[in-house]
Structure formats: C-alpha cells, structure tokens
N, C-alpha and C positions, 0 to 999 in steps of 0.2 A: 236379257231375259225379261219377257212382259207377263203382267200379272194379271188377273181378273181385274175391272177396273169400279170402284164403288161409287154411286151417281148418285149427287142429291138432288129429290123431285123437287127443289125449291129451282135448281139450276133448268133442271129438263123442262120445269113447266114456263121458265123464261126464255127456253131456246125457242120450246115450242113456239113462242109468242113473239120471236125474233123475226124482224123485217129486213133484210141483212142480203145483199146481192152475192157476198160468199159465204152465207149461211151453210153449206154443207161441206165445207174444208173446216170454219172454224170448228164447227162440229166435230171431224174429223182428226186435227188438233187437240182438241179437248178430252178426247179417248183417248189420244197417243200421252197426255201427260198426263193424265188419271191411270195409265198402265204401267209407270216408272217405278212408282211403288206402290204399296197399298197401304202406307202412313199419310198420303197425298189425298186432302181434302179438297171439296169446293165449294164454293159461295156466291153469292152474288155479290159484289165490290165496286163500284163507280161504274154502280151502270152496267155489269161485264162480269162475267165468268173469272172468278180468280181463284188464286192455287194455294194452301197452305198446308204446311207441315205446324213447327210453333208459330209460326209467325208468316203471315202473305209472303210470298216469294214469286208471283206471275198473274199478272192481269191483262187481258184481254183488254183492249184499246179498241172499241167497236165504230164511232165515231168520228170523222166523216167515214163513210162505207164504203170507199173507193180503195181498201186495201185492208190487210188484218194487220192486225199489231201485235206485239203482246210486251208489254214491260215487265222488265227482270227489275224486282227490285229490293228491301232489305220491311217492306211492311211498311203500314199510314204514317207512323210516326219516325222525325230524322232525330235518328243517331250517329255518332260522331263515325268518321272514316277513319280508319286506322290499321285496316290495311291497302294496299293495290286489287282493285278488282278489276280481271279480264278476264276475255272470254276471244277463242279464234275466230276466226272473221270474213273465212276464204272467199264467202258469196257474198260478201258488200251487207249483211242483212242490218248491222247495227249503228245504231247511234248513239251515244252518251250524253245527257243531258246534266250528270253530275259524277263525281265517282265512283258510286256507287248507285248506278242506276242508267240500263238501258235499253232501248227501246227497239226491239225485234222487228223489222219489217216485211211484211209479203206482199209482194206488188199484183199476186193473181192468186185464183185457187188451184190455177193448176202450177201456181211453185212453192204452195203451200203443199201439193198432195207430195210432188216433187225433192222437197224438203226435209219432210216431214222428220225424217230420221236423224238429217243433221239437227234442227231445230231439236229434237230430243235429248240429244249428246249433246247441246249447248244449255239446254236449263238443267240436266247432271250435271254438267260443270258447275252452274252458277247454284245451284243447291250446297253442290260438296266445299262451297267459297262460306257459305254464311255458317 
C-alpha cells in the first residue's frame, strides 16, 4: 500500500537542477521510495537524494551518469556489524562493498521504470534489517 509521498523543496529544487541523462526514472524512483512510508524523509547527501527515517538508509549514487545507483546503507557513520545483512538478488542488481552496505544498480531507465517495484521490496527489506 503506497502513501502520499512528502517532498522536500530542498530536494526538488536540486532535481530541478539535475543534469543527469536518467533524470526522469531517478525521479521516478525517488516517488516510489517517498511512498513506502510517510515517516520516510529526504535530503540532499553526497551530492544525491537520500532517504531517512532515524538514521540515512538509501542514497542515490548520481555520478558517473551512465547508470542509477542507490546505496542501502546503515547512515555516514561505521558502526559495528553484528548481524548478517541480505537482501534477494534474482536480477543481478547488487553488489556488497562491506556487510553491511550495498550498492543497487540500474543499467537503464527503462529497467529502472521496469523495476521499480522489485527495487521497492528490496529497501522494505533493508529498512525492516536496521
């Protein structure tokens, strides 16, 4: 069940100003995880649209612009791992750079539009982990 989705104009006025060859999927992504819940904020974080409830949980990876990205991850600062975190994997999207943190990818906008729904059911998951 999707929710109204609540958008900060610090974000929108950055999209607006986004130079970005899949500017309207990440767009379109950025709805779809602003509708998860409505305790689900956003900001601007390294450059990039990111997601937090207490703590960052999803950032948008804009740079290089040959693909979207979004990294799941546990917020700026490392804390200790302490448990296994995963997540399912059917369409190849992830990569793990530590264990607790990985990095979503979409090779176009149309398997981001494609997607979209799995990619949703995948940061639920990694939300309902932290």
């Amino acid at each position: 069940m999707s929710v109204s989705p609540s958008f900060n104009p610090d974000v929108d006025a950055f999209m607006a100003g986004l130079d970005h060859p899949l500017k309207e999927a990440i767009e379109g992504l950025r709805r779809a995880i602003l509708a998860l819940d409505p305790a689900i904020a956003e900001e601007i974080k390294w450059k990039a649209p990111s997601f937090k409830l207490e703590d960052h949980f999803a950032t948008f990876k804009l740079y290089p612009p040959r693909q979207i990205q979004i990294v799941l991850h546990r917020g700026a600062k490392v804390k200790p791992v302490d448990k296994t975190y995963t997540l399912p994997d059917p369409h190849g999207l992830l990569k793990w750079p530590a264990p607790d943190r990985c990095v979503l990818t979409l090779k176009s906008g149309e398997q981001a539009q494609e997607l979209t729904e799995e990619v949703c059911g995948m940061i639920k998951m990694w939300i309902a982990q932290l």
